[in-house]
N, C-alpha and C positions, 0 to 999 in steps of 0.2 A: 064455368068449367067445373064437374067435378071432381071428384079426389081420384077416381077409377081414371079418367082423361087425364090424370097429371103423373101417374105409377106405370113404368115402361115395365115392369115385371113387378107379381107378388113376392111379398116379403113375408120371409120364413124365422120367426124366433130359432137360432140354433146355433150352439157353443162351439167354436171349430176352433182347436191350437192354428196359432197362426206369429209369424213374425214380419213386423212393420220397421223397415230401414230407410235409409237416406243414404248413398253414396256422397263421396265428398266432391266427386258431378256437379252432384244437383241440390248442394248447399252444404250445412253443417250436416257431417257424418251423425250418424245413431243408429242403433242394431235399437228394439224392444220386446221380448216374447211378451203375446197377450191373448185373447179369446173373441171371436167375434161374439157382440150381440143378438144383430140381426145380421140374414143375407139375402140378397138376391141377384139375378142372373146379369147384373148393373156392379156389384159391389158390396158393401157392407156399411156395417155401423163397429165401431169398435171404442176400449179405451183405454189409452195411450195417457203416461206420466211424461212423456215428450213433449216439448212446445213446437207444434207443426201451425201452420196456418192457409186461410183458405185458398186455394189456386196453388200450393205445393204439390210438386210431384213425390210420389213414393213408392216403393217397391212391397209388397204383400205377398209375403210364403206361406204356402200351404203345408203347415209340419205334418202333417202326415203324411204325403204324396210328395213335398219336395218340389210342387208345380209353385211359378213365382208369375204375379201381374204387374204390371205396371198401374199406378192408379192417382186420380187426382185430389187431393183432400176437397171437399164442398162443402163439408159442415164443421164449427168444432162446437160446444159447450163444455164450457167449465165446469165442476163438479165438486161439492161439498169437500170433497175427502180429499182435492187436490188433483183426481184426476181429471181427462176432459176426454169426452165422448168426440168421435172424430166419423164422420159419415168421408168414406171414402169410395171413388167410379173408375171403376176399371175403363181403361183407355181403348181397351174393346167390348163388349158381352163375352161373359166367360161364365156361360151356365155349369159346365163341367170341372168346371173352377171346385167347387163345394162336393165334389162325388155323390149327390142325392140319389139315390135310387129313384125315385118316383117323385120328380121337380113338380112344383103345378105347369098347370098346361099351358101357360104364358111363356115360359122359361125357355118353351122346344119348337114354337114358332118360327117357319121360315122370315125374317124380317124385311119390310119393305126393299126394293131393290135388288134381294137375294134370291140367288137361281137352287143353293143348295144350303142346307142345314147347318148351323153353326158347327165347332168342333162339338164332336162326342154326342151328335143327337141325329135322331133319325127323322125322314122323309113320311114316315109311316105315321098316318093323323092317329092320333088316340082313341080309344074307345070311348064310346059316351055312354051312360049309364042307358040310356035307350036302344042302343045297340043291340042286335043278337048276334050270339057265336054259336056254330053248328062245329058239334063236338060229333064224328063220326066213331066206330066202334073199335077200340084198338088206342084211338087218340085221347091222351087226360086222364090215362089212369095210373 
């Protein structure tokens, strides 16, 4: 199997304010503002001065937008300086999770099963570099 067969969506280097909790629910309580690493249309990489562990649930806020996931931790690595990188999966796909303007085209795939487009994405297949667009006179100026 390759790495492309094992990556259910591409992954985007990009800094997003974000705040990772625990109600007292779903264990020891903890608020932590932090920045994601990496993202994509699955979840993130992030890292957290919290001790979470793997198969913990956790809640993921979008500080900018105020939108929150639910999500599973599946990674953690410790880290030099005390912190640990924490790869956490949103408990749905939540492409529209990260507000990307222009997701790669993994991200806006109807997915097996599905009769209609995740939230926040459309039906409408992408243009391929090979494509032509016919620009009528009036139209694109």
């Amino acid at each position: 199997m390759t790495w492309k067969e094992k990556r259910r969506s591409q992954r985007l280097a990009l800094s997003v304010p974000v705040v990772a909790y625990r109600s007292q629910e779903l264990g020891l309580a903890f608020s932590e503002g932090t920045r994601t690493l990496v993202v994509n249309a699955h979840g993130a990489l992030i890292s957290l001065m919290a001790k979470v562990a793997v198969d913990q649930t956790l809640l993921l806020k979008n500080a900018l937008t105020g939108e929150e996931q639910e999500c599973r931790v599946v990674f953690t690595q410790k880290k030099a300086m005390g912190s640990t990188d924490v790869g956490i999966e949103f408990r749905d796909p939540a492409p529209g999770f990260w507000r990307i303007a222009f997701p790669p085209i993994d991200w806006t795939l109807v997915g097996p099963g599905e009769s209609e487009p995740r939230r926040g994405q459309s039906k409408e297949p992408a243009l391929k570099e090979t494509d032509s667009v016919k620009v009528t006179e009036g139209e694109g100026d």
